[in-house]
Each structure stands twice: as C-alpha cells, then as structure tokens.
C-alpha positions as CSV (number, residue, x, y, z in Angstrom):
1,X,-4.5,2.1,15.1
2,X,-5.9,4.8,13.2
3,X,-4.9,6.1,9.5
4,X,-5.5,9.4,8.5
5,X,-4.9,10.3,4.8
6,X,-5.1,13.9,3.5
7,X,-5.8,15.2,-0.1
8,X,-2.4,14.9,-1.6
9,X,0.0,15.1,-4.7
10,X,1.9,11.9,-6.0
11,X,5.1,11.6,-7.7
12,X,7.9,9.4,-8.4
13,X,8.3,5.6,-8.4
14,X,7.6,2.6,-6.3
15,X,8.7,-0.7,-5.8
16,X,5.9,-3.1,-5.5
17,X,6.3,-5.9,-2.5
18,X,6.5,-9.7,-3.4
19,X,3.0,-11.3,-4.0
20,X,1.3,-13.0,-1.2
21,X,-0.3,-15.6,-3.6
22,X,3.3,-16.7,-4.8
23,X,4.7,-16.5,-1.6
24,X,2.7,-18.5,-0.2
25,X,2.4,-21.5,-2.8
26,X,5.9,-21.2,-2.7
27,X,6.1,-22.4,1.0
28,X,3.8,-24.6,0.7
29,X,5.1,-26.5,-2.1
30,X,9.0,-26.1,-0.8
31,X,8.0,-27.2,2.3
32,X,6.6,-30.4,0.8
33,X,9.7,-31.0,-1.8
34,X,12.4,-33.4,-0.6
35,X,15.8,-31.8,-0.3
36,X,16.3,-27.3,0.3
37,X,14.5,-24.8,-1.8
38,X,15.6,-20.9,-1.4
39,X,12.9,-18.5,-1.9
40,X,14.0,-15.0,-2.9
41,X,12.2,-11.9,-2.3
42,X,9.3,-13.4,-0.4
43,X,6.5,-11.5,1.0
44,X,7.3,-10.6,4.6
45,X,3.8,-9.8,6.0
46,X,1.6,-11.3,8.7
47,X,0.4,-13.8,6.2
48,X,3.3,-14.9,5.0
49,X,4.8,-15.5,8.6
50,X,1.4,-17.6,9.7
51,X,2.5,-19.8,6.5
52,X,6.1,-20.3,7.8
53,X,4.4,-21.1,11.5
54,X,2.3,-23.7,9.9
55,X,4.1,-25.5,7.8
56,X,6.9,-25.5,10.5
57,X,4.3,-27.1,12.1
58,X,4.0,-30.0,10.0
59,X,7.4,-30.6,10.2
60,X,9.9,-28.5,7.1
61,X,12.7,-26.2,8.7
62,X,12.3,-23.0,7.7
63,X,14.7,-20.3,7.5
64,X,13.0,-16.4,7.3
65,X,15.4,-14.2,9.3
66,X,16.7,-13.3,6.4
67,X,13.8,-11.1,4.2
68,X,15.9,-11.3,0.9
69,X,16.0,-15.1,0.7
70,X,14.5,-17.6,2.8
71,X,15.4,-21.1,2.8
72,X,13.2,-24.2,3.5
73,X,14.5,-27.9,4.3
74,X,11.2,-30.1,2.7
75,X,9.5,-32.6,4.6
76,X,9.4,-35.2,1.0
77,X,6.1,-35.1,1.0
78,X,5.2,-36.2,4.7
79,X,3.8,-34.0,7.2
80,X,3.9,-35.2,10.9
81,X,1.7,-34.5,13.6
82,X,2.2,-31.0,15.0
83,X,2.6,-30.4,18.7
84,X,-0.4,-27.8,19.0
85,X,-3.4,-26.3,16.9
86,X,-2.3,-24.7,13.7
87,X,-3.2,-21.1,13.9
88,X,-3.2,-19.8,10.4
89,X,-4.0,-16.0,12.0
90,X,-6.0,-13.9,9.1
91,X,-4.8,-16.1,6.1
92,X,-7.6,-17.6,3.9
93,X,-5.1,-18.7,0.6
94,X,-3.2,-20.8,4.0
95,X,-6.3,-22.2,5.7
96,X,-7.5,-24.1,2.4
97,X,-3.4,-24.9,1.2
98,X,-2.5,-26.4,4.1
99,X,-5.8,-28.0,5.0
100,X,-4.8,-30.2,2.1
101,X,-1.4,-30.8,3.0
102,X,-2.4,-32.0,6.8
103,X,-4.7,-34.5,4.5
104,X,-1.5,-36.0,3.2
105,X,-0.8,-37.6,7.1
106,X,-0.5,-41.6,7.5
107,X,-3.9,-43.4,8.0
108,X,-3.6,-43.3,12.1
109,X,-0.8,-41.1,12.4
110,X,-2.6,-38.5,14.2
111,X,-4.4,-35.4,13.7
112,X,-4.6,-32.1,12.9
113,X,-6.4,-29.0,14.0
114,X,-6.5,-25.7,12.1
115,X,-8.2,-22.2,13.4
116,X,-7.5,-18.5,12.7
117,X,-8.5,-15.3,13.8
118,X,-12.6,-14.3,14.4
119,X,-13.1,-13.5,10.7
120,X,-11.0,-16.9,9.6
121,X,-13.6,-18.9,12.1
122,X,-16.3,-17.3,9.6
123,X,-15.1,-18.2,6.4
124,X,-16.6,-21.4,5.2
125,X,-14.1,-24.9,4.4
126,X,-16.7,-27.1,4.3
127,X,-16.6,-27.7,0.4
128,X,-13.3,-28.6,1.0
129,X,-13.8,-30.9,3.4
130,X,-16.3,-32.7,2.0
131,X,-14.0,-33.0,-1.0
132,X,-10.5,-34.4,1.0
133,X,-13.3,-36.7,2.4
134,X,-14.6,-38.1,-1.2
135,X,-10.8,-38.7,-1.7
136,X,-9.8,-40.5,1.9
137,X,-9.3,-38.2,4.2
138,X,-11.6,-37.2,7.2
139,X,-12.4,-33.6,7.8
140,X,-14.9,-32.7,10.9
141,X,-15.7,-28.8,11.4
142,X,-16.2,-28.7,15.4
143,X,-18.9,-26.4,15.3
144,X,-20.6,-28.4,12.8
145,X,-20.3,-24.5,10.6
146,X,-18.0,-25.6,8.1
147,X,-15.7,-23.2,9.5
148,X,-13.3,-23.9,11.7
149,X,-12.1,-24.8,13.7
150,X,-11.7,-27.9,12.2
151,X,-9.9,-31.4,12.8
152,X,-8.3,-33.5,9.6
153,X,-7.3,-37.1,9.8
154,X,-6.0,-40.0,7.8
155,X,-4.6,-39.2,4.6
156,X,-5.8,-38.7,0.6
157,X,-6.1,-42.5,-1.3
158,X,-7.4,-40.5,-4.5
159,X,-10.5,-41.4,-6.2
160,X,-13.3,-38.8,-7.4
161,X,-14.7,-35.9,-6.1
162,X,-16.9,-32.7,-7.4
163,X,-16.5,-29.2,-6.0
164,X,-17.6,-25.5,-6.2
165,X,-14.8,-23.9,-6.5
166,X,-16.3,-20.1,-6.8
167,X,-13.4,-19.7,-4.0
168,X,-10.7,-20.6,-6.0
169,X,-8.9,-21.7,-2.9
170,X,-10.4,-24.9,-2.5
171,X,-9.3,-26.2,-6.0
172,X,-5.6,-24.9,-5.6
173,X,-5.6,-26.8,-2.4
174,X,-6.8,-30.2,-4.3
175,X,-4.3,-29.7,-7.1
176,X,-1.3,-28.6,-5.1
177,X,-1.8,-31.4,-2.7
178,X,-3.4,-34.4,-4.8
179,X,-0.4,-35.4,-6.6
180,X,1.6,-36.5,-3.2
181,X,-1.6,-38.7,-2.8
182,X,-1.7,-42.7,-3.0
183,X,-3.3,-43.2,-6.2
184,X,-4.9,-40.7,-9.1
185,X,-7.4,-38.1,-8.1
186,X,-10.4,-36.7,-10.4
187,X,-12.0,-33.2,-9.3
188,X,-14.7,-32.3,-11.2
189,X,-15.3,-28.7,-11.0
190,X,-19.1,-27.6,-10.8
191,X,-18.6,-24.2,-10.8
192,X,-15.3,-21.8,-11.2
193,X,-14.7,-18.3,-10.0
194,X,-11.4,-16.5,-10.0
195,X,-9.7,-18.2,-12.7
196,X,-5.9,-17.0,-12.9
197,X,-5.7,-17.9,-9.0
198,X,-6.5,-21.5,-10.6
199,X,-4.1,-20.0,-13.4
200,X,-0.9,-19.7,-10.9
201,X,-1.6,-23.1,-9.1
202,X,-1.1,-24.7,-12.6
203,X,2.0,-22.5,-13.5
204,X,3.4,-23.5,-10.6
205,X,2.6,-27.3,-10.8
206,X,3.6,-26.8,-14.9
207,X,7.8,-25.6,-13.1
208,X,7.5,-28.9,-11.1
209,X,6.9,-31.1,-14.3
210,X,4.3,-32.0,-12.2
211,X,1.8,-34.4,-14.0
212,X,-2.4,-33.5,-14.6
213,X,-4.6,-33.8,-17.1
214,X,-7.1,-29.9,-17.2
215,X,-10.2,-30.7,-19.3
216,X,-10.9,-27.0,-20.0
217,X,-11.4,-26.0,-16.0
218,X,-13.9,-28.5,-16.0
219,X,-12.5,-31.7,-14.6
220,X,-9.0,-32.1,-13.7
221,X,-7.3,-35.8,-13.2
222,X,-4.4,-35.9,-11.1
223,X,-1.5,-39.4,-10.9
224,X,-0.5,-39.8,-7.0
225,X,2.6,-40.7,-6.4
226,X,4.7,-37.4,-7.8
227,X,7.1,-36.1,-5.4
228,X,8.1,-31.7,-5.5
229,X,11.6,-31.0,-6.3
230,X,13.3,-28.3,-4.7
231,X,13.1,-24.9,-5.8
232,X,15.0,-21.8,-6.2
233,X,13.1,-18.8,-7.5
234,X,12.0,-14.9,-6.7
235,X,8.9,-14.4,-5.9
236,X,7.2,-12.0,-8.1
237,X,5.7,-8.2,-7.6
238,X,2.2,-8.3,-6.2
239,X,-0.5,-7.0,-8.8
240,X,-3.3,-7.1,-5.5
241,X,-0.6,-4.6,-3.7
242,X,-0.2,-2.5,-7.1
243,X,-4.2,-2.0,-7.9
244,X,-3.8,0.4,-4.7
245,X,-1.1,2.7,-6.4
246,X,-2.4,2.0,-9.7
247,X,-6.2,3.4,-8.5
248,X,-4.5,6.2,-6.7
249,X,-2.4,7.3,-9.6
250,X,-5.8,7.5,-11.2
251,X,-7.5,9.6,-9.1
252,X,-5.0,11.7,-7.3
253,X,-3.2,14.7,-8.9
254,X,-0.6,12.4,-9.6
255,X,2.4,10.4,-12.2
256,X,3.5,7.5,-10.5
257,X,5.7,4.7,-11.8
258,X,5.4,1.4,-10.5
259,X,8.1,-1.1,-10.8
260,X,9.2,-4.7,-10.7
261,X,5.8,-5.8,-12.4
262,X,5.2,-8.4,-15.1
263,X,2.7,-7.7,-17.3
264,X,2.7,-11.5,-18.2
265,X,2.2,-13.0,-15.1
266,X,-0.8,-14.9,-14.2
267,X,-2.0,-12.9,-11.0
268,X,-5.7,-11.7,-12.3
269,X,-5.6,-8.6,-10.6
270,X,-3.0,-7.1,-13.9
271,X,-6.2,-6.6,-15.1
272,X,-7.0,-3.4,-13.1
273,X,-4.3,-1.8,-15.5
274,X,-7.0,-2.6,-18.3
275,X,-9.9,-1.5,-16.1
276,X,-8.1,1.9,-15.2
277,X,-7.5,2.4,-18.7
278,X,-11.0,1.7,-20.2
279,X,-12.5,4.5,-17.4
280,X,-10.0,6.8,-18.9
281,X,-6.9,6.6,-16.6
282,X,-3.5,7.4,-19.1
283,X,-1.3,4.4,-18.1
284,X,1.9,3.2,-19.8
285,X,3.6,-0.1,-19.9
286,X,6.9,-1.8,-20.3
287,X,9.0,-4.8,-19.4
288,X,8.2,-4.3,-15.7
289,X,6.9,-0.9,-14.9
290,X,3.9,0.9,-15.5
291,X,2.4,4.8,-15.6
292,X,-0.8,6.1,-14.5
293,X,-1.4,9.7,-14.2
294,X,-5.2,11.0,-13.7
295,X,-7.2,10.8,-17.0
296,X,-10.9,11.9,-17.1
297,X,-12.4,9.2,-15.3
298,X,-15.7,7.3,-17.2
299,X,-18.1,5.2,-15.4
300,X,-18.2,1.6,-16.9
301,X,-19.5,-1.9,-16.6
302,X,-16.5,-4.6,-14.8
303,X,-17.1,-8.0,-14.7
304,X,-15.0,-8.5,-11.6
305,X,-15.3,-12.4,-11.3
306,X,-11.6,-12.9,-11.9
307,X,-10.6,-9.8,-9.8
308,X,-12.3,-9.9,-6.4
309,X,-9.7,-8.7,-4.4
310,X,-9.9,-5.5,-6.5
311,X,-13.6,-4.5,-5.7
312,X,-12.3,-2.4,-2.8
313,X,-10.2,-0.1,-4.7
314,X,-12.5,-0.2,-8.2
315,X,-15.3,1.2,-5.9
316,X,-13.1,4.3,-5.0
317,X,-12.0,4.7,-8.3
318,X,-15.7,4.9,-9.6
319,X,-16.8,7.5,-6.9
320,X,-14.1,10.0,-9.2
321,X,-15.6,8.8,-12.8
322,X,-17.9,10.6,-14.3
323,X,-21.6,8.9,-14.4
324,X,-22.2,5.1,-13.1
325,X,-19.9,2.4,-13.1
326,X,-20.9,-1.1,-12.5
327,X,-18.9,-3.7,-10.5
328,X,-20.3,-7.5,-11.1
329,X,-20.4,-11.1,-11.3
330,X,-18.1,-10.7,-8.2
331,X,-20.6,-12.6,-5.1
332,X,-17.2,-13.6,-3.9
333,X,-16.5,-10.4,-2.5
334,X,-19.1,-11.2,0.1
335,X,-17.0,-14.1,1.4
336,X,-13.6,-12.7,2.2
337,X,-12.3,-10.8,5.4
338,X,-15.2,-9.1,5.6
339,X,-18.7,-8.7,3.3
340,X,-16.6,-6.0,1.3
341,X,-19.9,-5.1,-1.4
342,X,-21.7,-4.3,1.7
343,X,-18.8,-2.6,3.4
344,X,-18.0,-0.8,0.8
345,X,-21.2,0.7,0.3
346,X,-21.7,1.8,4.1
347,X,-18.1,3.2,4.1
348,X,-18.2,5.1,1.4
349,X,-21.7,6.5,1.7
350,X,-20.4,8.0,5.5
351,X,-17.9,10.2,2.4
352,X,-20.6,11.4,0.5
353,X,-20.3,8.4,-1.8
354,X,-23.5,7.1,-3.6
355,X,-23.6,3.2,-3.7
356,X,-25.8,1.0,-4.4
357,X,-25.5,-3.1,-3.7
358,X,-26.6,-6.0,-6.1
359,X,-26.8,-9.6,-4.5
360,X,-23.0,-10.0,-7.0
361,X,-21.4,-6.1,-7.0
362,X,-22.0,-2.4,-6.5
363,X,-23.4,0.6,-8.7
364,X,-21.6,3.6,-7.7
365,X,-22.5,6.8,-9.3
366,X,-19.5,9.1,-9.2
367,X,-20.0,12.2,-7.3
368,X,-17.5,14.0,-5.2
369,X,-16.6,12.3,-1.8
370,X,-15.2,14.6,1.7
371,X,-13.9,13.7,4.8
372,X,-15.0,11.8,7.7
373,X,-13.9,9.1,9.8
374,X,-14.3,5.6,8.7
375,X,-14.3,1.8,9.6
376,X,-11.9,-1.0,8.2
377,X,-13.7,-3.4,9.8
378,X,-9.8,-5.2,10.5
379,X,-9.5,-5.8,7.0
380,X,-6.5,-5.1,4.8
381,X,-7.9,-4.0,1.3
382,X,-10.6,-2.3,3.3
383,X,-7.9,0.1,4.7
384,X,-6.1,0.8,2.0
385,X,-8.9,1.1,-0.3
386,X,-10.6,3.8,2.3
387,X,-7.5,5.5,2.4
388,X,-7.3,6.4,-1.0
389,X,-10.6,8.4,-0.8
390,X,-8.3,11.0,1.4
391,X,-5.9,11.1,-0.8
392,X,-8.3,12.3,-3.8
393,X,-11.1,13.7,-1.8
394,X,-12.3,17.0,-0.5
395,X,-10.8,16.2,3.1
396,X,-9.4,14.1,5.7
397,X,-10.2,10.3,5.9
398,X,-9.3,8.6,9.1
399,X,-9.6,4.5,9.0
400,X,-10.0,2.8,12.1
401,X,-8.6,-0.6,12.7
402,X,-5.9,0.1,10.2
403,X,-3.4,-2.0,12.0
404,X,-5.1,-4.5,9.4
405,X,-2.5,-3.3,6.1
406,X,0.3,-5.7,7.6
407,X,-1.4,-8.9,7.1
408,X,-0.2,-8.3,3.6
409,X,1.5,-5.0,2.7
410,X,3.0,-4.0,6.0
411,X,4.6,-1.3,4.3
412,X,2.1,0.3,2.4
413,X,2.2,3.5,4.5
414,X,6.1,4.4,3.7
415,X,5.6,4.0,0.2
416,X,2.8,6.0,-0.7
417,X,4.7,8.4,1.4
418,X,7.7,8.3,-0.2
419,X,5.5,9.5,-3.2
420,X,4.2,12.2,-1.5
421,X,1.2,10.7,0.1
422,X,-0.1,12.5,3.3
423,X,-0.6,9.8,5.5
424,X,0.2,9.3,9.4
425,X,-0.9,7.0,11.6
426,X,-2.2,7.2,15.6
C-alpha cells in the first residue's frame, strides 16, 4: 500500500489511541493473574492482537470482540504448552514479555517456540536468554543468532543474573515474570537505556502490591512466589502515537489539540512535548490535552536515550528548524524494526533533507524538504514519520509499504484527516 500526503493545513482536535506499551503489559499480566481482569480501552492494532494470540496460546481466555473493554480469564500463574509455534508477528515489547512468561512452564512440561515476522527474526533475544538461563530456565536460539526463532524449556528457580538492558525489553520481561518464579531472583543491570519503559513495568508491578527491592536501576531483587491479582483498568493515551501529531502541529500551518493525554504518566516519549517546545514550537497543557501550533523552529541538541521511538518524527521536525539540531545517545534506534538513524538519513535525503549519521543519532541541518517518493521499509514510525514531511513540505510524499501504520496506530490516517490532513492511500 502506498501513502501519499500533500502540503496541508490542520485544525481541530484528536483523540489519541490507547498505548501499545500499556496494552500490552496489561495482557500479559492479566493473563497471568488468577481469576477475570477487564481491560478498557485497549489498543486494537496488529500488535495488540498478536499479544491476545499468544497468550491465548499459553492457555488465558481472552475476550477482544469487543474494542471498548476486553476481558481476560488468568491462567494463576501457569502457562501450558501451546498447540503450535507462537507467532508474535511484528511485536518486539511481546517477543521479550512473553519469552519470560513461557519460562514460567513446569520443569518437563514441554516447550515453547516463539518466531515473528522477517524483521522480528532480526532483532536479537539472546541477552535475554542467557539471563532466563542464569535463573533456570533453558533458552536455545535455532539459528544459533540469538534471534529467533527460538525454543524455551523448564521453568525460572530464581537465583542471579546480570543483563544489558540498553533494550529496555529484556528487563521488563525479568521483572514482570520473576516474581511467579520458585524462589527470589537478583538482576543486576550492567547497562540501562530507555528508562521510563523500565518506569511503567515498575508502576505497573507497584498496582499489583507486587514485591521488589530497585537499588537505583542498578540491581533489582525480586521474592518468587507472588501471584497477580486481577485487574480492571483503562488503558491510557499513547504518547509514541501523539509525538506524530505533536511534530506535525509543529511544523504544519497548523492548531491542533490533542486529547485524553496525561502529562504524568510514565510513557518517556511525553517528553517530545518538552523537546517541541525547547526548538520553539508554542504548545499548551492541561489535565489531559495539549496545543501545538507552529513556532519558529530552532535547531538543538536531544539526548534521545529515553525516547527512541521518537527519532523518526524528531528528525522531520529538525529538517523545519532553523540551523542544526542534534539527535543522540540513541544507538537503540539502530535495533528496532528497522536501522531507523540510517533510514532516516537515506529517506529524508531522497526530500532534499541534509542528514548526517553518528554511530548513536543524526545531525540534521534544517533546510527546506520537496516531494518525492519514499520507502518505509515495513515499519510503522517510519511511515508516519515520512508522512509528515508531505504535510509540511514543498510537495507530495508518497511512502511505500505503508500498510506498516496498523501494527500500532491502525487509524492514524482518519485522524489526521479529520484535521485536515491530505492524505489517501493506493
């Protein structure tokens, strides 16, 4: 599928979608409670389903046909074998989660095989299973890759382990999954990038009463033998799916309001509000809205560590400021769907766009971009962020693979729309 988006005008307000992060922690850890949890407003998007799919898989009942509430029978804590190979489709956040849960499995009980789509077969687990193995469980990658496919038997004792958690991912997965182990778990964390993902995991264990000791991000020590209760909560706005509004009510001739946000939520990427701001965007904030209109845009220095998912949009942004602007400390870009530094670069450069790539960010000196037709490489944030360049720029942008937006904002499209985007896809 092909998106093409033309220079445009925005105005009005939005509602912003349920967060993919939350909805998906939320499954998880209702799916592991013992009794039935109802999750309002969950993200319905192609990540979200392939979380339903797999945990279904290891054995809760999950209701989604309804996409106001869905409701999830728990499985107390122990998985069963599942009839087939878990497919986790695009979904990295999934792939580590519930790589962790399948490690909660009797000793002998079986096995489980996890896989995903061509870019999840490139995007590494191995840290993570070496760590479910320090702790008892076994974890082979079958192409010897540390990617998977991979294969996860026997079942998490406890005991010590040290990680690199620069993908945040693999340390949610040990702390949302430890506590239903045998005995107490200690993860000592080598090195830490995207924080406030870390941040949520906690918040959400912290609603659990769930029991852990944090020695400042450092080391964590986790008691086995807690149990998850069931829950009933609304999933909040996703900030990831708002930076996209929030960049093009920035750059666009445009006053857009975005609601259903809270400002005090732990999702890192609220931060692009303060980003925005500091390049000169005028943005406003309340309980749970917020304002941008185009300001005089300023290139500055981001250190995007806790914000990776934002690069994408930040680099669009800094085409339209005025002088350089400096995305770093962000080598985790490198490792998601796609390289997105490098992508980013090539993308934008085919626009006019000047870009140049450190081994941890971009520099991007602002200059008018035009049109042109443009790869998204079949990833999401790609997309969107490409498509944001049309809506600002000199001319048309057509994004190819753009089919990619529903793995987690299927309806991205309509709502810039309803703003006044000019958008249609082919």
């Amino acid at each position: 599928m092909k998106l093409t988006a033309r220079p445009s005008r925005l105005r009005g307000a939005a509602a912003m979608p349920g967060s993919k992060s939350h909805t998906i922690r939320a499954v998880a850890i209702a799916a592991l409670a013992d009794g039935t949890s109802r999750i309002h407003r969950p993200l319905d998007s192609l990540d979200a389903q392939s979380a339903v799919r797999a945990y279904r898989a290891l054995g809760a009942t999950i209701d989604a046909s309804d996409p106001a509430c869905w409701t999830v029978e728990g499985i107390a804590g122990k998985p069963r074998v599942p009839d087939d190979v878990i497919d986790v489709g695009n979904s990295g956040t999934l792939l580590r989660i519930a790589i962790g849960s399948a490690a909660l499995l009797p000793a002998g009980a079986g096995e489980v095989t996890f896989t995903g789509d061509h870019q999840i077969q490139r995007r590494p687990v191995g840290p993570l299973l070496e760590a479910l193995e320090d702790l008892g469980a076994r974890g082979t990658s079958l192409r010897g890759n540390g990617c998977v496919p991979a294969v996860i038997r026997g079942r998490i004792r406890g005991g010590s382990t040290a990680i690199d958690a620069t993908n945040s991912q693999y340390l949610s997965a040990l702390l949302l999954n430890c506590p239903l182990a045998d005995g107490e778990s200690e993860v000592r964390v080598t090195k830490l990038g995207e924080r406030p993902y870390v941040e949520m995991t906690l918040d959400w264990l912290d609603r659990q009463d769930i029991r852990y000791v944090n020695h400042d991000f450092r080391r964590f020590v986790i008691p086995g033998g807690q149990a998850y209760r069931p829950l009933d909560r609304a999933v909040p706005a996703d900030w990831s799916s708002a930076t996209f509004f929030l960049v093009a009510g920035a750059i666009c001739d445009a006053a857009v309001t975005l609601t259903g946000l809270d400002i005090n939520d732990t999702q890192g990427d609220r931060a692009v509000v303060e980003y925005l701001r500091a390049m000169g965007a005028r943005v406003e904030t309340a309980a749970d809205t917020v304002t941008i209109r185009r300001g005089n845009l300023k290139g500055i220095e981001i250190d995007m560590n806790a914000t990776p998912d934002a690069l994408p949009a930040l680099a669009v942004a800094a085409c339209f400021a005025e002088g350089t602007t400096r995305l770093v400390n962000v080598e985790e870009a490198r490792r998601k769907e796609t390289d997105r530094i490098q992508v980013m670069a090539a993308e934008l450069g085919k626009l006019g766009g000047r870009l140049e790539e450190l081994p941890d960010g971009l520099v991007i000196h602002g200059q008018p971009l035009h049109g042109g037709e443009v790869e998204g490489h079949d990833d999401h944030r790609i997309v969107m962020a490409l498509s944001l360049a049309g809506l600002a720029g000199a001319g048309d942008v057509t994004i190819h693979s753009a089919e990619a937006v529903a793995v987690t904002f299927p309806t991205f499209v309509d709502l810039m729309a309803a703003l006044g985007a000019d958008m249609a896809t082919a």
